[in-house]
N, C-alpha and C positions, 0 to 999 in steps of 0.2 A: 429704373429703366436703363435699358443699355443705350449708350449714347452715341452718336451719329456725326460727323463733320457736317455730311450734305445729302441730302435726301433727296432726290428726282418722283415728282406728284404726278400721277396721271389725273388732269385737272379739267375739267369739262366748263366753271365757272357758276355750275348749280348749286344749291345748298350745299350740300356736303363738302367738295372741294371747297368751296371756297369757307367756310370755315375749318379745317385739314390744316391748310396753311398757318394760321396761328398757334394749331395744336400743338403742331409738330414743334413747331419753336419753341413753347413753352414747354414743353413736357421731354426733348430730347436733345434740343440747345443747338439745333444743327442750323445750316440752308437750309433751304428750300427750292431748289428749279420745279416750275412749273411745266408740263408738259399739255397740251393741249392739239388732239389732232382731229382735223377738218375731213368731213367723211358725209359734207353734202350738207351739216345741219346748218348753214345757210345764216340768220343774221343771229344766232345764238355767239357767235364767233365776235358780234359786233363790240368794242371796247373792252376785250378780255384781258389785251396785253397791259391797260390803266389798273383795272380792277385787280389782276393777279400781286403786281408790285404793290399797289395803296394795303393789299391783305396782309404783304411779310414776304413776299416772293422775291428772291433778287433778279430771277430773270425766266421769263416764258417763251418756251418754243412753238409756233402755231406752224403745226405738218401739216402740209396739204396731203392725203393719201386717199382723195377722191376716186381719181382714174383705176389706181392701182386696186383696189376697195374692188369695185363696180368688174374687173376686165377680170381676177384674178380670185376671189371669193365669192360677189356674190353670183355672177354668172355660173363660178363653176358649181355651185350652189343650184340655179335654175336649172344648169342642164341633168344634173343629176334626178329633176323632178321633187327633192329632198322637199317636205312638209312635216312641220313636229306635227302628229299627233290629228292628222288629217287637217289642222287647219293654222297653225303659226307660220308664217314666211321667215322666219327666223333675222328676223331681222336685227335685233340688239345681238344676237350669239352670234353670228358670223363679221361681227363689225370690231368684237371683243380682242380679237387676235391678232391683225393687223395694226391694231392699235398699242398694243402691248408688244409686240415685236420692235414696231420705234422707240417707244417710249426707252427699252434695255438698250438699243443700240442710242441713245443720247446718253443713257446712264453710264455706259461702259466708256464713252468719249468724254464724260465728265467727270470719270473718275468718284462714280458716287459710289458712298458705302451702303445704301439700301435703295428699295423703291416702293412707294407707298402709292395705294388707291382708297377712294372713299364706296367700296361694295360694304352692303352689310352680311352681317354671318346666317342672314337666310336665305339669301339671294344665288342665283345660277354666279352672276357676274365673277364674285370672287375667285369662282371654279376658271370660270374661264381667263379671266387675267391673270391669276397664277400659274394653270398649267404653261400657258405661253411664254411664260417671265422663265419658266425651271426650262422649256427648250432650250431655251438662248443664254441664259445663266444661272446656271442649276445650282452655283453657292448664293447666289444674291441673295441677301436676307427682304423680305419683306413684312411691309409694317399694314396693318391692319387697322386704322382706328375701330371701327364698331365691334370690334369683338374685345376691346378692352379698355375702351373710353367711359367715362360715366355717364355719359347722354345715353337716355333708352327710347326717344321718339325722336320724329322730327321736329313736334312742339318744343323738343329739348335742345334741339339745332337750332330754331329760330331764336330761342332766349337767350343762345350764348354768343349768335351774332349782333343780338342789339345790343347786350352786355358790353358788345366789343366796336359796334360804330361801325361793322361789316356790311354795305350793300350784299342785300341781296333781293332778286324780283320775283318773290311770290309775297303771302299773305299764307295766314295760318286756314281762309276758307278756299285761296285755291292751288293747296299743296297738295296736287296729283304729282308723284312719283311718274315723272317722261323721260321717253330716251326717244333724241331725236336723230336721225341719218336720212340721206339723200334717197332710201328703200323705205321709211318706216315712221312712224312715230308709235308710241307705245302710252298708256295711260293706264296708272295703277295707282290706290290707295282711296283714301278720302267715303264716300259713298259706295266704291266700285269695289270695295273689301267684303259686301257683304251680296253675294249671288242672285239673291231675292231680288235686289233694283235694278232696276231698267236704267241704262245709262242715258243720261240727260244730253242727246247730241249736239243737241242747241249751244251747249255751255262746253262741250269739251273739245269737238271737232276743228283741226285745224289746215286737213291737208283736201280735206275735199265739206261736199254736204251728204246729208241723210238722201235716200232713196226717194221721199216724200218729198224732198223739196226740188229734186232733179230735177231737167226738162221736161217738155212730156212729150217731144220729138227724138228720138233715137240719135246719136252719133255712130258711124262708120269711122272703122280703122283698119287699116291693113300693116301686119308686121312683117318685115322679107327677116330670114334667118340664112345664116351660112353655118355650118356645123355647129347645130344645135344654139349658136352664140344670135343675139339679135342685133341686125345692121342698120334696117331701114323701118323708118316709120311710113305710109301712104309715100312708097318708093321714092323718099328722099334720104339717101345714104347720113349717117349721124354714129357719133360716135356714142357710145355706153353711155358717158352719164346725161347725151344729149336727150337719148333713149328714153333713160327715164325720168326726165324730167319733163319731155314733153308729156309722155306719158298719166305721171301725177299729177298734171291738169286737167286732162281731158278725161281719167277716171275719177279723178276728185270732182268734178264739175258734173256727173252720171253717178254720183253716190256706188262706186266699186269700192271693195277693198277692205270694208269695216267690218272686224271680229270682234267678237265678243266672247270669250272661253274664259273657264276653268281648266288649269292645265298643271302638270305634275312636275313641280323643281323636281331638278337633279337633288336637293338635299331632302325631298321625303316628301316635304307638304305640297298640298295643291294651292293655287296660286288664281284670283280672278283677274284677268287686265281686258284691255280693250286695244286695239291694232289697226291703225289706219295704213292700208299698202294699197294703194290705188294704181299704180305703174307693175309692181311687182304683182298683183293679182292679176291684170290682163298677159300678163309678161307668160306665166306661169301656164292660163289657160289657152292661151298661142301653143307655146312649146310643146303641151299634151298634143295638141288639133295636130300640129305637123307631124309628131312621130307617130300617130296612129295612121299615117298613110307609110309613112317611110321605113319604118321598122318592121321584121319579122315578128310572128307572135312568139315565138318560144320566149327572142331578145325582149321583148316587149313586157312579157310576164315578169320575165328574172330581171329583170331591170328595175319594177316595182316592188320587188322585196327590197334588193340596195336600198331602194331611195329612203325605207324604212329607217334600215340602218345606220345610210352615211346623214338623213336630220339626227338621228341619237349623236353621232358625234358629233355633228355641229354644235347643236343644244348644248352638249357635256364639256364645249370645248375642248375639243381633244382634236383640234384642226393639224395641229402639227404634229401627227405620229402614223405609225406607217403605213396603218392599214384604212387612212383617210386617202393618204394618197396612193394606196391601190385600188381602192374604189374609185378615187378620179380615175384613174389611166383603164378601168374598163370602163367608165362613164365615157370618155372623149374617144374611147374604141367605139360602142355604140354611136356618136353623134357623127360619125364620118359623112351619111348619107342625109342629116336632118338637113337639109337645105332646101328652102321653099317659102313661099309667104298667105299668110294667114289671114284672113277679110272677118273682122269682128261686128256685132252692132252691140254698143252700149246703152243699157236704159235701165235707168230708175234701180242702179244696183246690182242689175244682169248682167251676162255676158251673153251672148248670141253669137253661136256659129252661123256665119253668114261666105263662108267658102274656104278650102283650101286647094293649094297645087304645089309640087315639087318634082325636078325633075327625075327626081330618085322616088317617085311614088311605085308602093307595090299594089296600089288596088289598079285592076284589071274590069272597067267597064263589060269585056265581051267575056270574061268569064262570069263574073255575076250578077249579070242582065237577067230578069225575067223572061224578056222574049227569047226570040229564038236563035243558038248560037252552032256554031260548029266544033267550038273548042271543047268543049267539057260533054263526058259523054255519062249522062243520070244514073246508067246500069253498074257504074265502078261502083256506087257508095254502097250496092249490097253486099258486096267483101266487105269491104272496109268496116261495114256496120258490126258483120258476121267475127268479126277478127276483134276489133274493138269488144265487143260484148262478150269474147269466149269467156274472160273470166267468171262474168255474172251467170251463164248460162250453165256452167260447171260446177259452181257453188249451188246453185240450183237445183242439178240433176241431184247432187249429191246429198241434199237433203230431202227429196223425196218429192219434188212436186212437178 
């Protein structure tokens, strides 16, 4: 193996990283800096800086890149409406590149010769922390354990940390594959590999409960938005990540937010996990409720094709190239006028429209009342109709009927 002075880890402090750390020393003779960045996962963060050094680390950096996270992807992420696949909040892929962007910019201040993460070679992640790393330093070499270590499970991961005297806080029965942030938790592996099981909520859920075990009283919430961005919870002004964190309680606590899919890696295979987004799921069905009063339908339609597209990119990690951020700058052209707040009622895993208002609203009570109006006059739509349908009525005559 080619060998290394210092190598900067993007180190989370889960299995993989933290055994990485020894790897790397044995196998390339280098440092090791730990990198380690804070994106909401909350007491996962607890005793990382002990653990990183007692593994072989000489020194761990813990980024706070919460705010920036929450104000600058995933927002611009919501206002885009972007869903993979009709149903992923993308929550681990939008969290992937802001995280790999510091991690190069502490690499390049530390004068490292590589940078290494612990993705395996089936996984979206590596897609996405690599493209981001070739943004920022397209010569850095990066190091890859799974794609050329000898371990081939994680059963093979746990062996080589007991081998080695390695804390770490799972068990070989409750090693779900999670990725947690301040939008998301994710759960993958174990029982939930094979489509046919029912995921056992009891045993995996950690950010909210099951639908069955909700209230059985509704909660009310109202979201105020300013261009498309959301400001107030039940109109008390709050910043983003205050946003959703009240949020993830009060959906966690009404069973919102939990998917269950089979969904299609960017490397080919289909993929079963389970996704608890209880803030970002009410976040999400706010922001449709308000642009359907405040957008034109044409914008409104071509806007849901984007949103198609700009999740592909998220997904494929491809945040940082340029036809992401052309899609942002007509996304935040569209959200000029989103401003308005939204009256939800959650229950038992619902969402409930329960009102919306903006002052940029285009629906028109006295245009499309039932009763009786002055403004709209019934006899126009027989043009309209007549004009609209020539095509059909032409293709018609012309075949003979």
């Amino acid at each position: 193996m080619k060998k290394f002075n210092k190598v900067v880890l993007a180190y989370s402090g889960g299995l993989d990283t933290s055994i990485i750390i020894p790897w790397l020393k044995e196998n390339y003779g280098c440092e090791v800096i730990a990198v380690a960045a804070d994106v909401g996962q909350g007491a996962e963060l607890n005793g990382l800086n002990e653990k990183a050094l007692k593994t072989g680390a000489s020194k761990l950096y813990i980024e706070d890149l919460t705010e920036e996270f929450v104000n600058e992807y995933i927002f611009e992420t919501l206002k885009a409406g972007a869903v993979y696949e009709n149903k992923y909040l993308l929550g681990t892929s939008f969290a992937r590149p802001i995280i790999a962007k510091r991690i190069v910019e502490i690499a390049l201040k530390e004068g490292a010769d590589a940078i290494a993460h612990g993705c395996t070679g089936k996984g979206n992640d590596q897609v996405r922390f690599e493209l981001a790393i070739k943004a920022f330093a397209p010569n850095m070499p990066i190091i890859a354990p799974w794609r050329t270590w000898e371990l081939k499970s994680r059963d093979d991961e746990i062996d080589y940390a007991e081998a080695r005297n390695i804390p770490i806080s799972i068990t070989r029965e409750t090693n779900y594959s999670k990725d947690k942030n301040i939008w998301h938790l994710s759960h993958e592996g174990l029982d939930l590999e094979d489509p046919a099981n029912e995921p056992n909520y009891d045993k995996i859920l950690e950010l909210g409960v099951s639908p069955e075990k909700a209230p059985d009283a509704p909660t009310y919430v109202t979201i105020g938005f300013e261009k498309g961005a959301p400001v107030s919870v039940n109109g008390e002004k709050l910043s983003g990540v205050e946003i959703i964190k009240k949020l993830n309680k009060l959906g966690g606590e009404n069973g919102i937010g939990i998917v269950d899919m089979v969904e299609n890696r960017l490397v080919g295979m289909k993929s079963r996990g389970v996704y608890e987004t209880p803030g970002g799921t009410i976040l999400y069905h706010a922001h449709e409720v308000l642009e359907s009063i405040c957008l034109d339908r044409d914008t409104q339609h071509y806007k849901q094709q984007v949103a198609i597209k700009f999740s592909e990119l998220v997904y494929y990690g491809q945040w940082y190239t340029p036809l992401r951020e052309a899609l942002s700058a007509f996304v935040n052209q569209t959200q000029a006028t989103v401003t308005g707040e939204v009256k939800l009622k959650l229950y038992k895993g619902n969402i409930i429209n329960a009102g919306v208002t903006s002052p940029y609203t285009l629906y028109s009570e006295d245009i499309a009342t039932f009763g009786a109006d002055e403004v709209y006059n019934q006899a126009d739509s027989a043009g309209f109709i007549n004009l609209f349908g020539l095509p059909i009525k032409v293709k018609a005559i012309t075949e003979g009927k």
